[in-house]
C-alpha positions as CSV (number, residue, x, y, z in Angstrom):
1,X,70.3,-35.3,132.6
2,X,66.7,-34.1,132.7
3,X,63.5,-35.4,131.1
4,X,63.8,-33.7,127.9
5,X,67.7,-34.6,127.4
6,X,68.4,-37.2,125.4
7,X,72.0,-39.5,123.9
8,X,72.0,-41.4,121.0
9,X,74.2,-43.5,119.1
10,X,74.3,-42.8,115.8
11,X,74.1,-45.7,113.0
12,X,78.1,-45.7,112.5
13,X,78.9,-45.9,116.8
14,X,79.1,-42.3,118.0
15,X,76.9,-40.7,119.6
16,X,74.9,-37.5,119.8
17,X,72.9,-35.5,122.1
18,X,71.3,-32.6,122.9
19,X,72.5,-31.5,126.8
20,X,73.8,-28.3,125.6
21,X,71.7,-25.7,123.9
22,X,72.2,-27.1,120.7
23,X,72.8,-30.6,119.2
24,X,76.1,-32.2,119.8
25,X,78.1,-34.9,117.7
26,X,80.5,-36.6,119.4
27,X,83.4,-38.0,117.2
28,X,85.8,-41.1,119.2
29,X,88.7,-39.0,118.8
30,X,87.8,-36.3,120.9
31,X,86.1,-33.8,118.1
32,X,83.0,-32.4,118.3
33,X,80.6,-30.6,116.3
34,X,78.1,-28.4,118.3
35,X,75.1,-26.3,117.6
36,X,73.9,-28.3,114.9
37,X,70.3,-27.3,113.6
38,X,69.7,-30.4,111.5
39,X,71.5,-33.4,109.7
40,X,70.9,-36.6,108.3
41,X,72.9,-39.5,108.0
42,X,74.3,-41.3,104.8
43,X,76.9,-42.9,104.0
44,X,79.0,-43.0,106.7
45,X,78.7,-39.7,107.3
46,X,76.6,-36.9,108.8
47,X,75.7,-34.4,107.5
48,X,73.9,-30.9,108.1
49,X,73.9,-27.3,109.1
50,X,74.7,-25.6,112.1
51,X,73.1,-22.4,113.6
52,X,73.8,-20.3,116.7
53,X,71.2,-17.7,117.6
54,X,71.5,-14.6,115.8
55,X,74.6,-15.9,113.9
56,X,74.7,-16.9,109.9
57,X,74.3,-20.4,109.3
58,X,76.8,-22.8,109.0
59,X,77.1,-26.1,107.5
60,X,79.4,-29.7,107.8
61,X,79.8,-32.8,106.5
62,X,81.1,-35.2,109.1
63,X,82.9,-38.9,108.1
64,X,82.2,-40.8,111.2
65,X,83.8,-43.5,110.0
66,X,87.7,-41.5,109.4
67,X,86.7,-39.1,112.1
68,X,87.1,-36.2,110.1
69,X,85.0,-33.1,109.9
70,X,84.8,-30.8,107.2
71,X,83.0,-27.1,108.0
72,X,81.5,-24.8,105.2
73,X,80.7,-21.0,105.6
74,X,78.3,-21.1,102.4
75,X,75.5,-23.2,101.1
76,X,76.6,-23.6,97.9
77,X,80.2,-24.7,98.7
78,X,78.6,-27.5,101.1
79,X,76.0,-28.4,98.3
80,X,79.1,-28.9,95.8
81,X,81.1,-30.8,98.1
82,X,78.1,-33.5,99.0
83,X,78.0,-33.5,95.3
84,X,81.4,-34.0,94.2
85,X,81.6,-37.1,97.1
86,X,78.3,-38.8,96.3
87,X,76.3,-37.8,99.7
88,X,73.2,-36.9,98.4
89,X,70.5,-39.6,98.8
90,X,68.7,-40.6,96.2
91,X,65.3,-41.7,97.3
92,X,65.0,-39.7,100.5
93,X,66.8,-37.5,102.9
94,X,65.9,-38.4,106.0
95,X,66.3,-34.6,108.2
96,X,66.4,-34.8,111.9
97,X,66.1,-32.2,113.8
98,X,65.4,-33.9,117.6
99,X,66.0,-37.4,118.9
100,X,64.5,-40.5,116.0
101,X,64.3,-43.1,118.5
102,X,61.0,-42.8,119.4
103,X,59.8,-45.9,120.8
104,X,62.8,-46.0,123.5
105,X,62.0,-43.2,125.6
106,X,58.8,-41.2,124.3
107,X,56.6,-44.3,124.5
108,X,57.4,-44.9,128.8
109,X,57.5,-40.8,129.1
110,X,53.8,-40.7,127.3
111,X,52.4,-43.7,129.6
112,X,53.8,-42.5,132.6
113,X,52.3,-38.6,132.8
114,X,49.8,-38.6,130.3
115,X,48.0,-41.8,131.8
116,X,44.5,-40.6,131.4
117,X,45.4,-40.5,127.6
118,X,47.3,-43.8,127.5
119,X,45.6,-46.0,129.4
120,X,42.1,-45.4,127.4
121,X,43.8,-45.7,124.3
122,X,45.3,-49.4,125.4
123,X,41.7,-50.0,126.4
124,X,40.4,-49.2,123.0
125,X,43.2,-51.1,121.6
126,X,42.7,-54.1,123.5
127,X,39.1,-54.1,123.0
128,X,39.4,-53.6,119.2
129,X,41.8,-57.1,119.2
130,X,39.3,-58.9,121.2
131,X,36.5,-57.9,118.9
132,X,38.5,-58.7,115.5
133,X,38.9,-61.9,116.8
134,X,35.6,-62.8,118.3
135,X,33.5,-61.2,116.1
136,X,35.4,-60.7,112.7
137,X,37.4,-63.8,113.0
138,X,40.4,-60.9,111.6
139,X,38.7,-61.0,108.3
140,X,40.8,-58.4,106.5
141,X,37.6,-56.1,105.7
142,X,36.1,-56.0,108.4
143,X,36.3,-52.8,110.8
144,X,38.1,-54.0,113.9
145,X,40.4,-55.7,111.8
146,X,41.6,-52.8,109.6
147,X,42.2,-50.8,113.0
148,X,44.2,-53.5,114.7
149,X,46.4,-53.9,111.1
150,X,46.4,-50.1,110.6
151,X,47.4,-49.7,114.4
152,X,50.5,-52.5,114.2
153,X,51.1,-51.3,110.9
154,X,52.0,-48.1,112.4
155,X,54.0,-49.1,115.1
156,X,56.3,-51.6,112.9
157,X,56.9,-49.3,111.0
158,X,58.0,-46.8,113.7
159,X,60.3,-49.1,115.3
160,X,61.8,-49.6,111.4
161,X,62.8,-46.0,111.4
162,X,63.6,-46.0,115.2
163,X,66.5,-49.1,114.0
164,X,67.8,-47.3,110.5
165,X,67.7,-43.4,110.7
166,X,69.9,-43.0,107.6
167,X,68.8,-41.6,104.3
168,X,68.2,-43.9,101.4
């Protein structure tokens, strides 16, 4: 495994990775689906295209749950299906196209060789705390303050899309 490689589970236990030249879903029952350009999850299932370099695109809906994987030649015919079973989010499909968990590998990779970035930024960070609480008392409009909340806010809310990757 290199730096850049990276294994997953995904929400419904299996797992994918990207240690081939593609994407790779790994089903329990020894099936596979490789190459895969993008997906989202939903449902219990995953569900998105697959692309080889210079080849037409192809597209699948996986059931992670039955272990099942169903493959489409055209757009339309995938579109219908994820229609006809109810796998089209309503609020928002969530597209990945790399690895979502952010915060449990990017975050020790970006402090460990870009230090001269990171460690300022900690600085700033820290000092910003300090000064929201000795000189703003964290009054909510005051300027430290806001960057501190803004800042958290931030990173909460990366760590909630790090813990549910699935489409609403």
């Amino acid at each position: 495994m290199g730096l850049g490689e990276w294994r997953q589970k995904t929400p419904y236990g299996n797992e994918i990775d990207n240690f081939t030249d593609g994407f790779t879903l790994y089903l329990g029952n020894e099936i596979t689906v490789k190459n895969i350009g993008k997906w989202y999850f939903y449902k219990g299932h995953s569900i998105g295209d697959i692309g080889e370099y210079g080849q037409p695109k192809k597209y699948f809906v996986a059931d992670e749950l039955k272990k099942e994987v169903k493959y489409f030649d055209e757009e339309i015919e995938w579109e219908n299906y994820i229609n006809k079973e109810d796998l089209s989010p309503i609020i928002w499909t969530r597209w990945h196209h790399n690895n979502w968990k952010v915060l449990d590998d990017t975050v020790l990779i970006f402090y460990l060789f870009y230090f001269f970035v990171s460690i300022p930024l900690t600085i700033l960070f820290v000092v910003a705390v300090v000064r929201a609480y000795r000189r703003e008392k964290f009054k909510i409009n005051k300027p430290y303050t806001i960057t501190v909340l803004v800042t958290l806010g931030l990173i909460v809310l990366r760590a909630v899309l790090d813990a549910f990757p699935q489409s609403i």
